[in-house]
C-alpha beads as a LAMMPS data file, in Angstrom:
LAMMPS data file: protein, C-alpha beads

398 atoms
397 bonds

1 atom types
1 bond types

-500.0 500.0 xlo xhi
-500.0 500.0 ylo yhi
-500.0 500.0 zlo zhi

Masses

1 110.0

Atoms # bond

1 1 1 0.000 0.000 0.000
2 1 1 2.748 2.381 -0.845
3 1 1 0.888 5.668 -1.333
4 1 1 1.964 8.804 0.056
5 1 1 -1.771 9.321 1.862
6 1 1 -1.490 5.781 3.187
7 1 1 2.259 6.613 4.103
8 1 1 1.195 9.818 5.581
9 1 1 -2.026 7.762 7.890
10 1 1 0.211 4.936 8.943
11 1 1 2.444 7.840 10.743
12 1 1 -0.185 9.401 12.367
13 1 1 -2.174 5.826 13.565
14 1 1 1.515 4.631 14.911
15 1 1 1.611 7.815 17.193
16 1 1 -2.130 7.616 18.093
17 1 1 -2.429 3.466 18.400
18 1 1 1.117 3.340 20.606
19 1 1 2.276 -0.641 20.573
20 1 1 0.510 -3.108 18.874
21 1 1 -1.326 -0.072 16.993
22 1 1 -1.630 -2.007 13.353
23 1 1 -3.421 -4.899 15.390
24 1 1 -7.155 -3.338 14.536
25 1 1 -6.104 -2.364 10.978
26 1 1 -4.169 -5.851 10.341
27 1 1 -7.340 -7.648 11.528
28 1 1 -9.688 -5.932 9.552
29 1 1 -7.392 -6.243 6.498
30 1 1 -7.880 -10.113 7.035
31 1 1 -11.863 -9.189 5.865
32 1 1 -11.411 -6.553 3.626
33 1 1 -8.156 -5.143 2.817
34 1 1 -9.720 -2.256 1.084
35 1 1 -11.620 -0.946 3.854
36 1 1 -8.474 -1.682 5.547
37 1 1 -6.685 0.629 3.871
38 1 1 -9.227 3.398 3.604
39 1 1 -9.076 3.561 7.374
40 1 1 -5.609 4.363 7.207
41 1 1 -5.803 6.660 4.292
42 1 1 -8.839 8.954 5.281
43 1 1 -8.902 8.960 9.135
44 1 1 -5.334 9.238 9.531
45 1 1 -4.050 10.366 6.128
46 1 1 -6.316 13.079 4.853
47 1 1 -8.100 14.573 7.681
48 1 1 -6.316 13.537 11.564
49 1 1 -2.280 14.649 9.610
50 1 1 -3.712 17.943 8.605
51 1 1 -1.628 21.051 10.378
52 1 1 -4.863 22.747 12.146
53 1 1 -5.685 21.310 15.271
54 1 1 -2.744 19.828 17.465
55 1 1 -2.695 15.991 17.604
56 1 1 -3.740 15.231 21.141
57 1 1 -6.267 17.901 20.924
58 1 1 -7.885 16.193 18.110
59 1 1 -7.920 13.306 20.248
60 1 1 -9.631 14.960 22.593
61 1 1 -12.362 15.530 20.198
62 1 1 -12.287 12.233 18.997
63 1 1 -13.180 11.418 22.320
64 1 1 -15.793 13.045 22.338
65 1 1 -17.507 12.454 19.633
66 1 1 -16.961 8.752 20.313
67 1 1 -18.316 9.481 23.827
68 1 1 -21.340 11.176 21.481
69 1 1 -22.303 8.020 19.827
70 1 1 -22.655 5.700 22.997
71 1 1 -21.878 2.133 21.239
72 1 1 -18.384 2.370 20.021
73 1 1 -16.635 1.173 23.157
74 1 1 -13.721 -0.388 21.747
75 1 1 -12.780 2.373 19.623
76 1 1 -13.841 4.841 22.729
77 1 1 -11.177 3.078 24.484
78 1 1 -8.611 2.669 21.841
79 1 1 -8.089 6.606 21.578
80 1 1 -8.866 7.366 25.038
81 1 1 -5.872 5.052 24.785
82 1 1 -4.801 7.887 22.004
83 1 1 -4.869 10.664 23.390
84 1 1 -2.696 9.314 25.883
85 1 1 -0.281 8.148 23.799
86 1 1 -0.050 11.799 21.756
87 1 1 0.467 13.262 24.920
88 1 1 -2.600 14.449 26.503
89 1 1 -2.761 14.425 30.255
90 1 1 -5.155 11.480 32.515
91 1 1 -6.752 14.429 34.312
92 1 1 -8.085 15.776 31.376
93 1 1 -9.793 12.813 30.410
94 1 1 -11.476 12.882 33.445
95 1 1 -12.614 16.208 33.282
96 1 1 -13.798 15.500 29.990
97 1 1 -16.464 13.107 31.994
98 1 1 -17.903 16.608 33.259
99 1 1 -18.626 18.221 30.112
100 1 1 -20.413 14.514 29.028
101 1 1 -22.681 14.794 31.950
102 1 1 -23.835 18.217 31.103
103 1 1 -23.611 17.695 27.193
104 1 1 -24.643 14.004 26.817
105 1 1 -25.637 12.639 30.503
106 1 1 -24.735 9.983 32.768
107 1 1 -25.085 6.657 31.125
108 1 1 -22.260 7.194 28.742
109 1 1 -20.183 9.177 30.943
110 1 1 -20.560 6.397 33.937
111 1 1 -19.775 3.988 30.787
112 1 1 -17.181 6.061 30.111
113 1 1 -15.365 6.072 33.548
114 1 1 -15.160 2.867 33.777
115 1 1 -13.007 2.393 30.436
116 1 1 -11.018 5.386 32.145
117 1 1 -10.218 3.112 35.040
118 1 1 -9.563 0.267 32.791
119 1 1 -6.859 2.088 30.690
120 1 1 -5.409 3.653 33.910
121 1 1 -5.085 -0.014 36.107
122 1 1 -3.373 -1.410 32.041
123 1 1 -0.479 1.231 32.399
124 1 1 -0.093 1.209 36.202
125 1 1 -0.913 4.885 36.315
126 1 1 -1.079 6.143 40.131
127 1 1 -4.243 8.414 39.308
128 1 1 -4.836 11.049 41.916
129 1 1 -8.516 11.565 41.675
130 1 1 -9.876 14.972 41.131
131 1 1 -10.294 16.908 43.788
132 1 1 -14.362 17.384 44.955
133 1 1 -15.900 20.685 45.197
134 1 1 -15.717 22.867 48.326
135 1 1 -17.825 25.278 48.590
136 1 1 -21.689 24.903 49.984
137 1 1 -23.414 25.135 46.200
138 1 1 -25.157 28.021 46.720
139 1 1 -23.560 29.887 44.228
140 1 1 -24.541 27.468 40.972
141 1 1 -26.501 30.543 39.235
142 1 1 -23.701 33.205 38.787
143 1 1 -20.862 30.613 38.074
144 1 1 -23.382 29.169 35.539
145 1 1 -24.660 32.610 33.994
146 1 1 -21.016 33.371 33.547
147 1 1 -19.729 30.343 32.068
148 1 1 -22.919 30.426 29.790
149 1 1 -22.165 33.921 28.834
150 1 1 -18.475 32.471 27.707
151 1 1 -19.077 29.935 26.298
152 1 1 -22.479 30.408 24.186
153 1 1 -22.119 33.945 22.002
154 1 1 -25.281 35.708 20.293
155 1 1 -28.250 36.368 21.378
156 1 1 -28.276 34.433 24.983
157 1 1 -31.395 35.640 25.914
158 1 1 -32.761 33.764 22.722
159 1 1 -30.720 30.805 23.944
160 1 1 -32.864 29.973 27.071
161 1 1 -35.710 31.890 25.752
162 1 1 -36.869 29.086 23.064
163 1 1 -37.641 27.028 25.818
164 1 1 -38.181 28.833 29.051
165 1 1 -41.080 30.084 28.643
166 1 1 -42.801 26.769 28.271
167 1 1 -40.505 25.079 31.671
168 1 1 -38.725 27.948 33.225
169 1 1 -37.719 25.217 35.732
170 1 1 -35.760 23.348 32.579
171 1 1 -34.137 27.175 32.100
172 1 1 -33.003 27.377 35.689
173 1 1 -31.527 23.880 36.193
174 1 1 -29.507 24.269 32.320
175 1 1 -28.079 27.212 33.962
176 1 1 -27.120 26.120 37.453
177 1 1 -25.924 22.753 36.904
178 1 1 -25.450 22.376 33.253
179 1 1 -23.575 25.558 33.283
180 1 1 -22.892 26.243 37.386
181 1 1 -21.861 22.588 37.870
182 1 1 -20.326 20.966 35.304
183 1 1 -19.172 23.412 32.258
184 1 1 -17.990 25.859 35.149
185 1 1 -14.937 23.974 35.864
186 1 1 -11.045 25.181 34.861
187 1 1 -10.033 21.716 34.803
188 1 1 -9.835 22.084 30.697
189 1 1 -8.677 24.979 28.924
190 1 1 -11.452 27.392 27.045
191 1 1 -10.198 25.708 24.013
192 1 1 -10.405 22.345 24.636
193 1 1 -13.876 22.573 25.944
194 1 1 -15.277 24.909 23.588
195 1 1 -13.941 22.344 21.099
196 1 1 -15.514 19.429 22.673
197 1 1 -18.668 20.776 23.463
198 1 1 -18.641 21.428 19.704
199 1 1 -17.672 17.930 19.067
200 1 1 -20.598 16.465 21.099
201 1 1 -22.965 18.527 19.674
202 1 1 -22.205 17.898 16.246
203 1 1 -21.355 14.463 16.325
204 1 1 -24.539 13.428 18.452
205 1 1 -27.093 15.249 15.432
206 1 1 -30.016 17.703 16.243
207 1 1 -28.758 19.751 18.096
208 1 1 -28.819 22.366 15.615
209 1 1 -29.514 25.505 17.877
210 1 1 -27.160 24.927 20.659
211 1 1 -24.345 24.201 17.951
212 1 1 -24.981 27.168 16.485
213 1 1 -24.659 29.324 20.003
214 1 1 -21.667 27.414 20.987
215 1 1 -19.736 27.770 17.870
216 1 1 -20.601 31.599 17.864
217 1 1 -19.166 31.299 21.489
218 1 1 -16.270 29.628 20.564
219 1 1 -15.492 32.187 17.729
220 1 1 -15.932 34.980 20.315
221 1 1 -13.259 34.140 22.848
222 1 1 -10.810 33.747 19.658
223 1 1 -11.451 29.936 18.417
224 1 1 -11.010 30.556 14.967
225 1 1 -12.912 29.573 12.038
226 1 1 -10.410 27.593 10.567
227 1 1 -10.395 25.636 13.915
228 1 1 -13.859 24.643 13.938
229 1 1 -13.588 23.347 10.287
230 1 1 -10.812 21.308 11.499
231 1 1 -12.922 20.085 13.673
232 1 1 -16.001 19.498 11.735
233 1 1 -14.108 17.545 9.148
234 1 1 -13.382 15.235 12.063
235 1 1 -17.163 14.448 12.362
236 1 1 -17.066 13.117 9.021
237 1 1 -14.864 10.461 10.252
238 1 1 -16.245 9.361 13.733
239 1 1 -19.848 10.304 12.863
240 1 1 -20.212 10.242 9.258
241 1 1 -20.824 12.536 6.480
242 1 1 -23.818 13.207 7.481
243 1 1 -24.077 15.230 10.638
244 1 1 -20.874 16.538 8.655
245 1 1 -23.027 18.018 6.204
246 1 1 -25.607 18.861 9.238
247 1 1 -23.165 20.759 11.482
248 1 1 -21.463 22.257 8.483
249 1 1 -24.699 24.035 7.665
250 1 1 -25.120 25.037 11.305
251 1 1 -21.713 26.232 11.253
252 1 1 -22.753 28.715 7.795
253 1 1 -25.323 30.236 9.739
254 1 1 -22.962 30.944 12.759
255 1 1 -20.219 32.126 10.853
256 1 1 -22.775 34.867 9.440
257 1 1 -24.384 35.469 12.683
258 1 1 -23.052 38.718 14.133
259 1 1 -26.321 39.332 17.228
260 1 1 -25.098 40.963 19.996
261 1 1 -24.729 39.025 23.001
262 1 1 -27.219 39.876 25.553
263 1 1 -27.600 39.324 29.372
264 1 1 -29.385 36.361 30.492
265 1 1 -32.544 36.594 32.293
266 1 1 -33.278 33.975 34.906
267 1 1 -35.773 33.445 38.092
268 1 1 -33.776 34.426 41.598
269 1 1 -31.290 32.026 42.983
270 1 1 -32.008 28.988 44.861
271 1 1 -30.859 29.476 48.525
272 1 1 -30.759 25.728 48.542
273 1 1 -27.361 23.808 49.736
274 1 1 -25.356 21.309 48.159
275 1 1 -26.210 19.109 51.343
276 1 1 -30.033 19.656 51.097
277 1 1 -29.603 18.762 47.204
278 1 1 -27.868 15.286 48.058
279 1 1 -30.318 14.309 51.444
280 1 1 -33.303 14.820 49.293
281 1 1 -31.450 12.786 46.160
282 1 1 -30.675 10.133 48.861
283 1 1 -33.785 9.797 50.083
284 1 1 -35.563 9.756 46.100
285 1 1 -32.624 6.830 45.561
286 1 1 -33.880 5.012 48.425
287 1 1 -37.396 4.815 47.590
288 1 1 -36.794 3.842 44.007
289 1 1 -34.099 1.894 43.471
290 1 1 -33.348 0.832 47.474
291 1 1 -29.515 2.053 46.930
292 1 1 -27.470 3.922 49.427
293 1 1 -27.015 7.173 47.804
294 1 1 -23.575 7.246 49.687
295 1 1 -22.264 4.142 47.885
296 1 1 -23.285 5.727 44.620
297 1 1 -21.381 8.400 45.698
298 1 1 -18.368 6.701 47.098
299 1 1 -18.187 4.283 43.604
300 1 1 -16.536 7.460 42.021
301 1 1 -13.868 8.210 44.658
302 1 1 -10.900 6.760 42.618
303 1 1 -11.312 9.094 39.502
304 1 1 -13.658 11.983 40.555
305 1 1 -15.881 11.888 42.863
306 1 1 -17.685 14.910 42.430
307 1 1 -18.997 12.863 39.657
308 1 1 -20.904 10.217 42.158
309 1 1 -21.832 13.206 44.330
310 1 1 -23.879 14.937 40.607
311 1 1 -25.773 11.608 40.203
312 1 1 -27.209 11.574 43.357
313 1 1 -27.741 15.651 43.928
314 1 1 -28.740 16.207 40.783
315 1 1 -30.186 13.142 38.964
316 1 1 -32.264 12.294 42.009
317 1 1 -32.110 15.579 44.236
318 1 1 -33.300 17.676 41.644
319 1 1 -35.054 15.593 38.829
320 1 1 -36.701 12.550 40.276
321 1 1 -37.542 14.210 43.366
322 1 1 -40.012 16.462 41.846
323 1 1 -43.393 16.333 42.274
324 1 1 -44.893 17.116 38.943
325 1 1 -45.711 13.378 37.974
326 1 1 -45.702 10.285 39.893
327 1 1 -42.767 7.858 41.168
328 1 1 -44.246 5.182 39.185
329 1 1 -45.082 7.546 36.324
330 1 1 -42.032 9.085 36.138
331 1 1 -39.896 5.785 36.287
332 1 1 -41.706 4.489 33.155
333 1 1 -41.013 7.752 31.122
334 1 1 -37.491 6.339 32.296
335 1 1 -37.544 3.240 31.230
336 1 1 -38.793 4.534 27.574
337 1 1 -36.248 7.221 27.605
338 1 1 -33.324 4.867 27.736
339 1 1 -34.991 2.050 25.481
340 1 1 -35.645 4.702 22.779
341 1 1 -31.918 5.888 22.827
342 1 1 -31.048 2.048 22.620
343 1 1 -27.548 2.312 22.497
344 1 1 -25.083 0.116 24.911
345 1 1 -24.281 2.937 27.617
346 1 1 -28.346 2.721 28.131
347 1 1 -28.511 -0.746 29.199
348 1 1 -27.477 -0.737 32.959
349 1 1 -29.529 2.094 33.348
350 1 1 -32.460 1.070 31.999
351 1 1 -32.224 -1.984 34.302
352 1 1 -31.783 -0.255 37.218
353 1 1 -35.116 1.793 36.229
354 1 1 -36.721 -1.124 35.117
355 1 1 -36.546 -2.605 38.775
356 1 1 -37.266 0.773 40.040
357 1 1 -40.493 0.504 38.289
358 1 1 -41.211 -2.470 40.079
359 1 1 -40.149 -0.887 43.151
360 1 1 -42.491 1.931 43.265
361 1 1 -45.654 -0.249 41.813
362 1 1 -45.608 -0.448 38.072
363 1 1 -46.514 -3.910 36.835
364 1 1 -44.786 -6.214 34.600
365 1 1 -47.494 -5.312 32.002
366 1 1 -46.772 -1.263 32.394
367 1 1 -43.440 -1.673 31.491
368 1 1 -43.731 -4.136 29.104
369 1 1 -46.603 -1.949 27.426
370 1 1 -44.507 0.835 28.056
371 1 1 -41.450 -0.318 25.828
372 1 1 -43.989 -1.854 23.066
373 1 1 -45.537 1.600 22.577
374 1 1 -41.614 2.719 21.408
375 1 1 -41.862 0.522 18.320
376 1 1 -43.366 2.875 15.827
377 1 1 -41.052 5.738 16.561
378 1 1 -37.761 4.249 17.614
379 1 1 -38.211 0.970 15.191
380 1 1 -38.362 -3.084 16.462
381 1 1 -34.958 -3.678 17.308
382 1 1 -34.561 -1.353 19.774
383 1 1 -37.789 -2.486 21.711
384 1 1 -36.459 -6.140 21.204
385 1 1 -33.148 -5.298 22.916
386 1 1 -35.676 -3.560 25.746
387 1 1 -37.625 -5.951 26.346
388 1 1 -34.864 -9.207 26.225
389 1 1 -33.375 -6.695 29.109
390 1 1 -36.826 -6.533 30.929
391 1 1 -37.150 -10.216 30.505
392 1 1 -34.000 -10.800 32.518
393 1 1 -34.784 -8.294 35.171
394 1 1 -38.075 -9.813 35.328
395 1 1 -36.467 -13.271 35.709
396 1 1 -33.807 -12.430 38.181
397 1 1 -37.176 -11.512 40.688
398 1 1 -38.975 -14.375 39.718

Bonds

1 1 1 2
2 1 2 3
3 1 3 4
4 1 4 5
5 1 5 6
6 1 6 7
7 1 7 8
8 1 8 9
9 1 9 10
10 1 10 11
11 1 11 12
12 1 12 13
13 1 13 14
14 1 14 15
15 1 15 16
16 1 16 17
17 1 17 18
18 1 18 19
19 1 19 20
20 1 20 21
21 1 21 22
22 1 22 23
23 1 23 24
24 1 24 25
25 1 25 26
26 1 26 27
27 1 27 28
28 1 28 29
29 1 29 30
30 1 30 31
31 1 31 32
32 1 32 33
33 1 33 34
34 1 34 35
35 1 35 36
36 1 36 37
37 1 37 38
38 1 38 39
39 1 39 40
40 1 40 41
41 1 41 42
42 1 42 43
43 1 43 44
44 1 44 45
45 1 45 46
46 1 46 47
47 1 47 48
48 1 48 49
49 1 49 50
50 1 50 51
51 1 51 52
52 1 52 53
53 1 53 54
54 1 54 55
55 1 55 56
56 1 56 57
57 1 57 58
58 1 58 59
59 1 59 60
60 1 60 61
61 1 61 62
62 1 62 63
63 1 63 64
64 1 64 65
65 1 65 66
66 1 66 67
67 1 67 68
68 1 68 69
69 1 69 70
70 1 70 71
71 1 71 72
72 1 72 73
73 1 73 74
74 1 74 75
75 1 75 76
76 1 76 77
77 1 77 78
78 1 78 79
79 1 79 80
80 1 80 81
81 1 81 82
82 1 82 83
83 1 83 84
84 1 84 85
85 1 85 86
86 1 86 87
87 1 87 88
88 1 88 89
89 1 89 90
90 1 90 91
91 1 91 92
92 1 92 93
93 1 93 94
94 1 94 95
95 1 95 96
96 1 96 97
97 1 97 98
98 1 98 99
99 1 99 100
100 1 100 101
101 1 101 102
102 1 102 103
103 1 103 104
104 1 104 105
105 1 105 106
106 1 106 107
107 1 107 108
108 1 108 109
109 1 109 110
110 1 110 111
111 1 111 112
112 1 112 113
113 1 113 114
114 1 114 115
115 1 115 116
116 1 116 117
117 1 117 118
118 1 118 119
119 1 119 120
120 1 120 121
121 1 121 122
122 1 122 123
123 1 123 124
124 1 124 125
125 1 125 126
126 1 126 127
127 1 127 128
128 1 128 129
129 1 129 130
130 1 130 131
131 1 131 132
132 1 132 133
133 1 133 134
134 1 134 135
135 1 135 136
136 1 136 137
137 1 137 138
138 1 138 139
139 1 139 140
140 1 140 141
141 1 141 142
142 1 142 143
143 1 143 144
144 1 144 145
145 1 145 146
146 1 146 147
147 1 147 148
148 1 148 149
149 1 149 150
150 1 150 151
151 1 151 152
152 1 152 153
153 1 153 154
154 1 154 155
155 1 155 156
156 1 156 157
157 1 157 158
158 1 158 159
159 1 159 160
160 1 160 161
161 1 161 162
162 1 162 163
163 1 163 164
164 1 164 165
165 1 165 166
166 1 166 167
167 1 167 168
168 1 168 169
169 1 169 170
170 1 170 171
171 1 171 172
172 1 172 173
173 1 173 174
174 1 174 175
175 1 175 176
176 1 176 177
177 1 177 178
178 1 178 179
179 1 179 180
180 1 180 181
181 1 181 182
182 1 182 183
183 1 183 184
184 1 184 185
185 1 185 186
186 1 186 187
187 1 187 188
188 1 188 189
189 1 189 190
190 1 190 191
191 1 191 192
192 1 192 193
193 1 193 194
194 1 194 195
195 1 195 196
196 1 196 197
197 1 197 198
198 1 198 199
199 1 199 200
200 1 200 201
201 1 201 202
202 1 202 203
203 1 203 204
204 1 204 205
205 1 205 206
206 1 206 207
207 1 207 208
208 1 208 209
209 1 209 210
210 1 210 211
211 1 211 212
212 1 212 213
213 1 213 214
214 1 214 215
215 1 215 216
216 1 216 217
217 1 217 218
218 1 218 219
219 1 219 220
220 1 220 221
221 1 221 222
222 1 222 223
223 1 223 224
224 1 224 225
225 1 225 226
226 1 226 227
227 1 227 228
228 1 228 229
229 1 229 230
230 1 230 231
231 1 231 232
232 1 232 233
233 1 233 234
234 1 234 235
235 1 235 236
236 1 236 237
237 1 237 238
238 1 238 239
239 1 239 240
240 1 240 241
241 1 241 242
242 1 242 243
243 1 243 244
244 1 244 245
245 1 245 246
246 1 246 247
247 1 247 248
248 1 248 249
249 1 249 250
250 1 250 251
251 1 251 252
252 1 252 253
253 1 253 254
254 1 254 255
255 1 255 256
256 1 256 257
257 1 257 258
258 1 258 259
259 1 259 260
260 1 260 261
261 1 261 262
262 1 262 263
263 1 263 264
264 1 264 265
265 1 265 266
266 1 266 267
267 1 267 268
268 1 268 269
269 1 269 270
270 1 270 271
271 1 271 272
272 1 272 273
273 1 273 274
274 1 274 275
275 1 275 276
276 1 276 277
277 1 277 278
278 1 278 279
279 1 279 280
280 1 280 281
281 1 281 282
282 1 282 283
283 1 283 284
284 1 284 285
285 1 285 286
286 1 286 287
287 1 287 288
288 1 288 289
289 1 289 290
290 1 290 291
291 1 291 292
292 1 292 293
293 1 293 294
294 1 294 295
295 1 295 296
296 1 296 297
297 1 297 298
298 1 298 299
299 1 299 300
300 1 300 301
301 1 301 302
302 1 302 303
303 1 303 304
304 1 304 305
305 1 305 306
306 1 306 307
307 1 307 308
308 1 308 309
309 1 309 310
310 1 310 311
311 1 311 312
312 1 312 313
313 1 313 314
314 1 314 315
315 1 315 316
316 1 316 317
317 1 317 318
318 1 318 319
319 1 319 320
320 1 320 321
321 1 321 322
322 1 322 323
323 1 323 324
324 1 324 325
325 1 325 326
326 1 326 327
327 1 327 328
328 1 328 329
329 1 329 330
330 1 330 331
331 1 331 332
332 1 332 333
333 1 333 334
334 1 334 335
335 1 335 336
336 1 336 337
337 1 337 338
338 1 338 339
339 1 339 340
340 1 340 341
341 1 341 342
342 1 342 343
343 1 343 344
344 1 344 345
345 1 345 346
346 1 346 347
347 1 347 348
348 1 348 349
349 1 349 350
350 1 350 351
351 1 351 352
352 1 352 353
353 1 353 354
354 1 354 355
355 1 355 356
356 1 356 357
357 1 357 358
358 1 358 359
359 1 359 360
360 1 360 361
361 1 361 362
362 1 362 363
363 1 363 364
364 1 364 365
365 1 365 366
366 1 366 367
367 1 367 368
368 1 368 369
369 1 369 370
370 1 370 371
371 1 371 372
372 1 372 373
373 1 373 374
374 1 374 375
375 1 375 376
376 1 376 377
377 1 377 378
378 1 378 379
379 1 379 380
380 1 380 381
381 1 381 382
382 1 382 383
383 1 383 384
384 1 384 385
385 1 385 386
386 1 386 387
387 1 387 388
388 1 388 389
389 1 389 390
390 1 390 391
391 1 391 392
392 1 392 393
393 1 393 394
394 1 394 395
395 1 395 396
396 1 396 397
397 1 397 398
């Protein structure tokens, strides 16, 4: 294969891939040495060798879109693995985890950490987990208004104003912990999280306004344009040429976007504490699932455990403890939630809410009714690979 593109790839995936890094490529080569070669040549050769983003920074982003599409673990792994290799720091790895609970959730960023702790125990890395926050929580809003202000340009008003006035409540918690919590942090350079909030975004599809508002962001504090096309170009690669093509045409519009950036509007603070958060998400925990809330939050304690602390303040403490709907109603919109996204970070979560379904009264029939109604919107497959899941969960209570 001695072409100056495949040449030029090879170079790149032996940085990136460290030792054995032709394994992947020499196995699929034993199936199709064509594709096998394209993966050399395009990924590596054409788009990852280009001069405009920094090698382990495009890692980064790589990780992130992988972290985006929530069933490529191997290759999620492989350039975690990468970025490594290229240079990039552990720690920011794990703060990357932050920016996936705020951007993409839980289930693939507690997927996530476990790969993390995986690659760390393989090189014998003594990880010194990230330090928790210190401070009483109190002051979420202004840390979040700020960091929204940074890192979303335009019209910002416009930004929460498309849908606060129908759930001013959804407004509120974007900006405390979305914003206050998680993409508040210094742990990652502006750069590198503008960057990867970008990469999420784009690589996860549909997103089209809050690409738009973070790219305009980005391009504010000095990202330039060239930079995000760098990026975007990536997508193709990890994502495919089609929410390419999508973000590309978000990225037009932002690029000839020139609104002034206005101050956000948002109800008072919440006096609340973090401790009054996490007591009420302990107690919510308890009732559904019958888990300590303080060995969810202790199961984190090696990488970050801020992170355990968020599921159980803000997962439970501020979502499922509210009283709008039902225990039992609210753990079936659950349980369709995660069987409609149907990818492989979804699974242990939707059997934990599966059994918290049971917990708090639904029936075997509810949530088997439940997950049946998914099939004309999120297609067969998806509700077979729910309900095989239920099946077992059902089993292992006899």
């Amino acid at each position: 294969m001695g072409n100056e593109r495949f040449a030029r790839g090879f170079d790149i995936l032996r940085k990136v891939g460290g030792e054995n890094f032709d394994g992947p490529v020499n196995s699929l080569a034993e199936v199709s040495a064509d594709l096998a070669r394209f993966t050399v040549e395009y990924p590596y050769g054409d788009v990852l060798s280009r001069p405009g983003l920094a090698l382990p920074l495009r890692q980064l982003c790589t990780v992130a879109m992988l972290l985006a599409d929530g069933s490529a673990q191997p290759q999620l792994k492989y350039h975690m693995a990468g970025y490594l290799n290229v240079g990039g720091e552990p720690r920011v790895l794990v703060e990357l985890m932050f920016v996936s609970v705020a951007l993409l959730g839980f289930p693939p960023t507690i997927n996530a950490v476990g790969l993390l702790r995986s690659i760390f125990a393989e090189r014998k890395l003594a990880f010194v987990p990230v330090e928790p926050a210190t401070d009483d929580g109190t002051e979420r809003a202004q840390n979040g208004s700020e960091a929204a202000s940074r890192l979303t340009g335009g019209d910002m008003q416009a930004y929460f104003g498309e849908f606060e006035k129908a759930s001013p409540d959804l407004a509120q918690l974007s900006v405390e912990f979305a914003f206050g919590e998680a993409l508040s942090r210094q742990g990652l350079d502006f750069k590198a999280k503008a960057l990867v909030i970008i990469a999420m975004l784009a690589a996860g599809g549909n997103h089209a306004a809050a690409l738009r508002r973070h790219i305009q962001g980005a391009l504010a504090q000095g990202i330039t344009r060239d930079e995000v096309v760098e990026l975007l170009m990536q997508v193709s690669v990890y994502r495919g040429f089609p929410c390419a093509l999508n973000a590309f045409a978000v990225a037009k519009e932002a690029f000839g976007d020139t609104a002034a950036s206005q101050p956000i509007s948002f109800r008072p603070a919440n006096a609340e504490t973090r401790q009054m958060r996490l007591e009420r998400g302990r107690a919510a925990l308890g009732k559904t699932s019958g888990a300590s809330g303080d060995a969810v939050v202790r199961s984190f304690d090696d990488i970050a455990p801020d992170l355990g602390r968020m599921i159980v303040e803000h997962s439970y403490g501020e979502i499922f403890s509210r009283r709008g709907i039902d225990a039992r109603t609210r753990e079936l919109t659950a349980c369709a939630a995660l069987a409609a996204v149907g990818s492989k970070t979804a699974e242990t979560p939707l059997r934990v809410h599966i059994n918290a379904a049971l917990n708090v009264g639904a029936s075997r029939d509810e949530i088997l009714e439940t997950l049946l109604n998914l099939a004309p919107y999120s297609g067969y497959p998806a509700v077979q690979q729910a309900v095989r899941i239920a099946a077992e969960e059902f089993g292992k209570r006899g």
